[in-house]
N, C-alpha and C positions, 0 to 999 in steps of 0.2 A: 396429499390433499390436492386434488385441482384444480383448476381457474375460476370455474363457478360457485365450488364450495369458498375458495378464500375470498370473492366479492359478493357472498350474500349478502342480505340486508344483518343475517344476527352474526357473520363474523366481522362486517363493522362493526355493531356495536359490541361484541366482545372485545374489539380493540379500541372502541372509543372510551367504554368502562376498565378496559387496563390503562389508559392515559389518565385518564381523572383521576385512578386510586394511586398512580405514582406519582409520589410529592418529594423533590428532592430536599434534602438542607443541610446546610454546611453549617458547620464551626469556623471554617477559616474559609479564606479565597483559595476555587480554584481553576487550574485551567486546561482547557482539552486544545490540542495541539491538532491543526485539521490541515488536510493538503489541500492544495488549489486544487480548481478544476473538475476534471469528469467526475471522479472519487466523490466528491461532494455530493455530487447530485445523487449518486446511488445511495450516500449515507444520509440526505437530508430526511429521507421519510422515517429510517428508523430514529432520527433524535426529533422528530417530529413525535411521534407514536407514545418517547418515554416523557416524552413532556418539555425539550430543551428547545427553546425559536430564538434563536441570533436573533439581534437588532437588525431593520431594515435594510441598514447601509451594506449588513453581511452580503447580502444577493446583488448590492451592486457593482458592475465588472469594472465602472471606472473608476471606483472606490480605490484611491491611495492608503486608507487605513488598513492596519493588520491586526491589530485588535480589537472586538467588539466585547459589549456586556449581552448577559442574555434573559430572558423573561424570568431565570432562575437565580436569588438573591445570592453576591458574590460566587458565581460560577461564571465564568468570560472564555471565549475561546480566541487564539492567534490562529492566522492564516498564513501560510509558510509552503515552501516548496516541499513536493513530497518527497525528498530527498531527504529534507533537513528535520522531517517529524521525530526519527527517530533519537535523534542528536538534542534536539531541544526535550526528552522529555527523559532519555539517559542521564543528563546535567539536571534534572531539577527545575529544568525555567517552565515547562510544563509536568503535570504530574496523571497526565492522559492523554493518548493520542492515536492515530488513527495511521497506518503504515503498511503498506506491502511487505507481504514476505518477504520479497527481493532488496527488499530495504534493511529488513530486519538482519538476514542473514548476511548480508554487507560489510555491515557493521559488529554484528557481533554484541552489542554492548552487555557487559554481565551486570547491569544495571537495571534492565530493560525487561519485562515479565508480557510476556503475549498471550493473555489466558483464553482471547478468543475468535475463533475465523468470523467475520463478519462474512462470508460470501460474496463481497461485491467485488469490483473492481479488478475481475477476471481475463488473464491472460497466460504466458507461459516467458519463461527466460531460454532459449534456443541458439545453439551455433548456427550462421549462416554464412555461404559461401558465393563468388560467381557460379549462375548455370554452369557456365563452361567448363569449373573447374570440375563441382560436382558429380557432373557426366561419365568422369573416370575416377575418381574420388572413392576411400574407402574409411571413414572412418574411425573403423578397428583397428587399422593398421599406423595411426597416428602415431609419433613418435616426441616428434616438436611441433606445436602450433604458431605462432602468430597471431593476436587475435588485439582490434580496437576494442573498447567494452569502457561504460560506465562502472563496472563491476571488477573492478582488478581483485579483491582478492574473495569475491565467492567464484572470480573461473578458475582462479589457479589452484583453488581447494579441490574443485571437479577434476579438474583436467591430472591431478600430483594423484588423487583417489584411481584415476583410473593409469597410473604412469605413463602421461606426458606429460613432458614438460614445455610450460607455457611461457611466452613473450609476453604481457600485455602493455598496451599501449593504450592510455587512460585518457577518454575522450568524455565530453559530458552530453552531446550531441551529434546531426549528423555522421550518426556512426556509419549510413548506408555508403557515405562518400570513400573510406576507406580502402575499401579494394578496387575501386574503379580509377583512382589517384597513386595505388601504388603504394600504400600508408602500411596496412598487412591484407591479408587474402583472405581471413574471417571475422566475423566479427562477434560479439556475443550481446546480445538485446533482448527486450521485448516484443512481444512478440503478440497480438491479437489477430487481425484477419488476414494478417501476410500478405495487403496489398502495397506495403511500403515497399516491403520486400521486394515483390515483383516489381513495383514502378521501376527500381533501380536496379535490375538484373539479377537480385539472387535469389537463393532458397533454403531452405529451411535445412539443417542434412540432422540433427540434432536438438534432442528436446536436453536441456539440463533440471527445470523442476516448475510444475504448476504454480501461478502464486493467484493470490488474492490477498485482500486487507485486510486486516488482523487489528482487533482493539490492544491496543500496550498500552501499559501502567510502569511507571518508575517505583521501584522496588523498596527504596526507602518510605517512599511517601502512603505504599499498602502498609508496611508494618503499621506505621505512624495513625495512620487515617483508614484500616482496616474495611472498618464498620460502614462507612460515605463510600470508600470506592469500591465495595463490596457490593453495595448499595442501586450501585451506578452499573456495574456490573450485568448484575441480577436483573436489573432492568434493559439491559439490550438483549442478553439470553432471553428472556419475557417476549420481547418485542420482534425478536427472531424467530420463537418456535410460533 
């Protein structure tokens, strides 16, 4: 479909008539686990679309609260690092939530069920090196890396799949400081327009895997509550196609 078709006037109201006919309702409380920041703003339109509007205070940045209620009866969501989405909804304290592949695959959780790409919050997870070293740099021919990474053990899965074997060195930030300090010589990040990269000298030598943010659900709580997160579901697939 494109640009003109999806902002007619009848595929708004085709999507303002799939907003009214979905009516969520719960049996019990529950809660969708959301990451701060950019990620929000690409997912606000689709829980817009299926009918879920946060409480006002949600949009505010100097809001110290992390939990809001929302226009829908006992449905609340927490606001959380998107680090930590996957974590709070593996454990149960949320039983929805919103996480990058890069998060997901992290962790691992066998608790954790990711039924669906939501599209947004597009980027890639890549090896990055100095220019300089790059220049003569091969690769293929790796054998032992070195690498900073928020990600210690989705690199050393990559790097053992391809046998090398990895150092990592478990930073939660300024990764790009790492090889200009002497810390290791690559590092393993995210990655969107690779002007970070470049600010700080290096470049890209290696894609490890596309991510984007993926709707999860905690495992126990589908069995349990099938038919509501089912529900919930059905209504973002809806609100996507």
């Amino acid at each position: 479909m494109n640009g003109s078709k999806k902002n007619s006037p009848l595929a708004v109201q085709q999507l303002s008539d799939y907003a009214r006919r979905m009516s969520i309702k719960l049996s019990a409380p529950l809660t969708i686990a959301i990451p701060k920041g950019r990620i929000f703003e690409e997912l606000a339109p689709l829980m817009k679309n299926i009918g879920i509007t946060p409480d006002a205070d949600f949009f505010n940045e100097s809001s110290r609260a992390l939990k809001f209620s929302t226009n829908v009866k006992d449905l609340s969501i927490i606001r959380v690092r998107s680090f930590d989405v996957a974590t709070f909804v593996a454990y149960g304290a949320a039983q929805l939530g919103v996480a990058g592949l890069d998060v997901i695959e992290e962790f691992s959780y066998a608790d954790l069920y990711a039924p669906l790409d939501l599209g947004i919050g597009k980027c890639r997870l890549s090896v990055a090196e100095p220019v300089s070293v790059a220049e003569g740099d091969d690769p293929s021919r790796w054998t032992h890396v070195r690498v900073a990474t928020k990600y210690p053990n989705l690199t050393r899965r990559y790097f053992a799949a391809r046998g090398v074997q990895a150092e990592t060195i478990h930073l939660n930030g300024a990764m790009e400081l790492a090889p200009a300090i002497g810390l290791s010589q690559r590092i393993v990040d995210l990655v969107s327009s690779g002007a970070t990269l470049k600010a700080n000298g290096l470049v890209e030598v290696e894609k490890i895997m596309d991510i984007s943010s993926r709707l999860i659900v905690n495992r126990a709580a589908y069995k349990t509550r099938s038919s509501e997160l089912g529900s919930i579901l059905d209504a973002f697939k809806g609100a996507l196609a």
